[in-house]
C-alpha positions as YAML, in Angstrom:
chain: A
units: angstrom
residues:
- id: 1
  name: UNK
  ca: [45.54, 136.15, 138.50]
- id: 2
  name: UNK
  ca: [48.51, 134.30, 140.03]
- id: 3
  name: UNK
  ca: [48.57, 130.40, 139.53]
- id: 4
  name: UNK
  ca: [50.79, 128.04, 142.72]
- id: 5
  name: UNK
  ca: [52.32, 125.55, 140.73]
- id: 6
  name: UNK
  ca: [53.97, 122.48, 142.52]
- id: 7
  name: UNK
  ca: [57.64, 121.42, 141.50]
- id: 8
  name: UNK
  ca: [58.93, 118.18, 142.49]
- id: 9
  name: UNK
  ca: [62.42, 116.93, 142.03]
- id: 10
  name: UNK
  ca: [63.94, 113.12, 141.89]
- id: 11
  name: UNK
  ca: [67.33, 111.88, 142.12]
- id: 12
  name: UNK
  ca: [67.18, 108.85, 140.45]
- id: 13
  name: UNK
  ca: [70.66, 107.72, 141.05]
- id: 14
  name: UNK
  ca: [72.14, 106.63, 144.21]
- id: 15
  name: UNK
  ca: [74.53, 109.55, 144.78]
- id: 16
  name: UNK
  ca: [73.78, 112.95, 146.05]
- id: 17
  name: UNK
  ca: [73.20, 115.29, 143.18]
- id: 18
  name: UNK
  ca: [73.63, 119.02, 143.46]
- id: 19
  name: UNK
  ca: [70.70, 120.82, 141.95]
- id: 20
  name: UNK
  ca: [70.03, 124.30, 141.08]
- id: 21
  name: UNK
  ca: [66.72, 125.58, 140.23]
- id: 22
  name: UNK
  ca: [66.47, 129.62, 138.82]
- id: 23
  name: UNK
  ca: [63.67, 131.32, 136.86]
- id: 24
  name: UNK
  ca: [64.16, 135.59, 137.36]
- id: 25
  name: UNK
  ca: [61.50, 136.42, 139.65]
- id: 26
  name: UNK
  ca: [60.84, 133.43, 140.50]
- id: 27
  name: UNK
  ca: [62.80, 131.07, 142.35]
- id: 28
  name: UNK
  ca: [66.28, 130.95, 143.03]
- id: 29
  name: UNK
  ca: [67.55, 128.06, 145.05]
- id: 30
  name: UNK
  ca: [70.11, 124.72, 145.60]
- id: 31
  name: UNK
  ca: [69.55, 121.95, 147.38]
- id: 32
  name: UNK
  ca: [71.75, 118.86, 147.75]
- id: 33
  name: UNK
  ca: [69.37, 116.05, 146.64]
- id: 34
  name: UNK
  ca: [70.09, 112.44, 148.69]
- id: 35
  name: UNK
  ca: [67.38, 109.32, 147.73]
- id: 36
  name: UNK
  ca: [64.89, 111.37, 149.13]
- id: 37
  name: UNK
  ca: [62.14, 113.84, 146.46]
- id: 38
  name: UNK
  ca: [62.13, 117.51, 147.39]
- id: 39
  name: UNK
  ca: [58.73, 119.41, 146.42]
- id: 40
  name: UNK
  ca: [58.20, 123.35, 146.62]
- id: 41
  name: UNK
  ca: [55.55, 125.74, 145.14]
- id: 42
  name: UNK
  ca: [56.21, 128.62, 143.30]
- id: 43
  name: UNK
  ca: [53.55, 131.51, 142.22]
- id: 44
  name: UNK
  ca: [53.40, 132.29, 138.84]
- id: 45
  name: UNK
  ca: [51.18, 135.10, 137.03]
- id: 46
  name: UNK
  ca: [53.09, 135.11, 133.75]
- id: 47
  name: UNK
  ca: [54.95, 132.88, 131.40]
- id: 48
  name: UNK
  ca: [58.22, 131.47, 132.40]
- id: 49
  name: UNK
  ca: [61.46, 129.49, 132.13]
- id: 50
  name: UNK
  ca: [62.28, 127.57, 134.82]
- id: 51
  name: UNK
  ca: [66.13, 126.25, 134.74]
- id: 52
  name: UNK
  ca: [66.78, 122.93, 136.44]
- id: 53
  name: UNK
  ca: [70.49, 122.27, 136.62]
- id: 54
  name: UNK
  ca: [72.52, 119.40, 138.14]
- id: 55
  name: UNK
  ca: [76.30, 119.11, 139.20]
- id: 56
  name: UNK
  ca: [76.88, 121.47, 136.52]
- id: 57
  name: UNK
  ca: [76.62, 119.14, 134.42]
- id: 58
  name: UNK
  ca: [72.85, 118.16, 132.67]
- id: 59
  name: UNK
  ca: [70.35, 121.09, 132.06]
- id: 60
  name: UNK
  ca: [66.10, 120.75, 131.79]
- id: 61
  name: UNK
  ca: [64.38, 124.20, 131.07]
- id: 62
  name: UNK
  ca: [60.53, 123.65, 132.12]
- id: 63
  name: UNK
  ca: [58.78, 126.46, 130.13]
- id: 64
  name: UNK
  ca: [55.43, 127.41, 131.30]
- id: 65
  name: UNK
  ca: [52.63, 128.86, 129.26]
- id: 66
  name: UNK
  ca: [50.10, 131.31, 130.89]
- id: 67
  name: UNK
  ca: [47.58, 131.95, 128.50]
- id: 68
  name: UNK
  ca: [46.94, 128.38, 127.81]
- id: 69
  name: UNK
  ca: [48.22, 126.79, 131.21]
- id: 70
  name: UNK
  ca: [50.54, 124.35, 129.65]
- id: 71
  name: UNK
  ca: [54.00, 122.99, 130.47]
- id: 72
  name: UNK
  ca: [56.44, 121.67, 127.48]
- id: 73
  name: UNK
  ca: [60.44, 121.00, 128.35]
- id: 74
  name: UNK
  ca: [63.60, 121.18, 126.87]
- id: 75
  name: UNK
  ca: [66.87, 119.49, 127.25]
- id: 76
  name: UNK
  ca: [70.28, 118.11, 125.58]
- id: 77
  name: UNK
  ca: [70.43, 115.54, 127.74]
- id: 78
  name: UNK
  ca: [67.04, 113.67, 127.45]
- id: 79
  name: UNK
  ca: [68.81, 110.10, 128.63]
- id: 80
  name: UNK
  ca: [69.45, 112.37, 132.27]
- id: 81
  name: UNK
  ca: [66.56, 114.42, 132.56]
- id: 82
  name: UNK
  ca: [62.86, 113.39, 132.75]
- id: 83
  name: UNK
  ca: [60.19, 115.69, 132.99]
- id: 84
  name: UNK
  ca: [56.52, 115.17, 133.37]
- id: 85
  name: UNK
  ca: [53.80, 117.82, 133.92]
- id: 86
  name: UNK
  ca: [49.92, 118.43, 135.11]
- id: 87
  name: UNK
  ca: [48.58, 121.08, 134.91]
- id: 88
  name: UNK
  ca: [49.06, 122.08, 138.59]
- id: 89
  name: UNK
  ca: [52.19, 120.36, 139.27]
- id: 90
  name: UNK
  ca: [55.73, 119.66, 137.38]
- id: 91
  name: UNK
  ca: [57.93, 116.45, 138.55]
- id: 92
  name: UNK
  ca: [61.82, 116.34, 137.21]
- id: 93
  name: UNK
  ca: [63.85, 113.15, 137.56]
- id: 94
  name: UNK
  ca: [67.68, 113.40, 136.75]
- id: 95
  name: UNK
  ca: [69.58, 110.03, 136.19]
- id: 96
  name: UNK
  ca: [72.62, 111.51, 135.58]
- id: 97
  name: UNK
  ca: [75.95, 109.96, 137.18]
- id: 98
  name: UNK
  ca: [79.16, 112.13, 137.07]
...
């Protein structure tokens, strides 16, 4: 059975950030982020990595569990990338400055 799962992405600077967000078979897209949040749903009916990447610069992987409908994270740059995560919905806040 397919889960919708909510993404929501912050630019917590006060420069537009390009972002990049990419899981295979999943979503595939860029968006110039300004002060406003940008918000999308994507279906999932497996587990999956979804890459968050911005001005080529900072990385956040948001890995989601199936079996036990969970979200964890994983970055280099944890003083640039925030995540959070409910069960239906994951938010992603980058602070980074080039």
């Amino acid at each position: 059975m397919s889960r919708n799962k909510t993404l929501f992405i912050y630019n917590g600077t006060r420069a537009d950030q390009e972002w990049t967000i990419y899981s295979e078979g999943v979503i595939n897209q860029s968006y110039t982020l300004g002060q406003e949040r940008k918000s999308f749903t994507v279906t999932l009916s497996a587990s999956a990595v979804i890459k968050f990447g911005v001005d080529d610069a900072v990385y956040l992987d948001a890995i989601y569990d199936y079996k036990n409908d969970s979200w964890t994270s994983r970055t280099a740059t944890p003083n640039d990338m925030q995540f959070s995560a409910a069960q239906s919905a994951v938010s992603v806040t980058c602070n980074y400055v080039p």
